[in-house]
N, C-alpha and C positions, 0 to 999 in steps of 0.2 A: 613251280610247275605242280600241279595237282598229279596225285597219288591216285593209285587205282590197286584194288585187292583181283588177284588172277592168280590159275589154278593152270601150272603147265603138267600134262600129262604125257610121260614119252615114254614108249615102250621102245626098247634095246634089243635087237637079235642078233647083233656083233659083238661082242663081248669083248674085243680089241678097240672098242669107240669108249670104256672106263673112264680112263684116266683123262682122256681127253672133254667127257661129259662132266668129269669133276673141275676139269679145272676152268671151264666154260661160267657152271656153277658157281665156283668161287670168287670168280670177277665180281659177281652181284652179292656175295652172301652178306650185305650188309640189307638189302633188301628182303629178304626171306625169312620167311615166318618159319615156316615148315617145313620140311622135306621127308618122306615115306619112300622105302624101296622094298619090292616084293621081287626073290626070284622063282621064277614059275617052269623049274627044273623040269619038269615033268613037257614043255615044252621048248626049255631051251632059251627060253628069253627071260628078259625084267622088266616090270612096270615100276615108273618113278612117280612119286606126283611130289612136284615142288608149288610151295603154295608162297606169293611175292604180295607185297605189299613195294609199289614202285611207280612211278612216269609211266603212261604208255609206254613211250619209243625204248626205255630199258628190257619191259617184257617183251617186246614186239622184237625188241634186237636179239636177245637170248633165246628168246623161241627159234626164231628164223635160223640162228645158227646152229643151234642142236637138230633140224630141221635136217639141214643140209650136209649132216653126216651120214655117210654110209651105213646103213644099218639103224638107224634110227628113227624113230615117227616123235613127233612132237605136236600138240595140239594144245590151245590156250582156251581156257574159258573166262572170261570179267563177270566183275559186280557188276549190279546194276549203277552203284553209288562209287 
């Protein structure tokens, strides 16, 4: 199955959805390149950006489920390649 490089961005304003977002995370951390977390106290929330190198349906599955937590946004962006 070809690989594809994608950049999930999710911004957190639950803070009780952590440990749950880490362990979502973890499922895949053989896929991921990267990961950056900013917290932006000053509003109260975190931006994540996890960067994958993976299958479509891996990111497209991990997205959609950090997605669908309460308190969560999640957004994917692909390479072109």
């Amino acid at each position: 199955m070809d690989k594809r490089v994608a950049s999930i961005s999710i911004i957190v304003e639950d803070s009780s959805c952590a440990a749950r977002i880490n362990e979502l995370l973890h499922t895949v951390s053989q896929y991921i390149v990267g990961r950056m977390g900013i917290p932006y106290r000053e509003k109260n929330i975190s931006i994540i950006n996890v960067v994958m190198d993976a299958p479509q349906d891996v990111i497209n599955g991990v997205s959609g489920r950090l997605g669908k937590l309460n308190g969560v946004t999640a957004k994917t962006t692909y390479s072109k390649r």
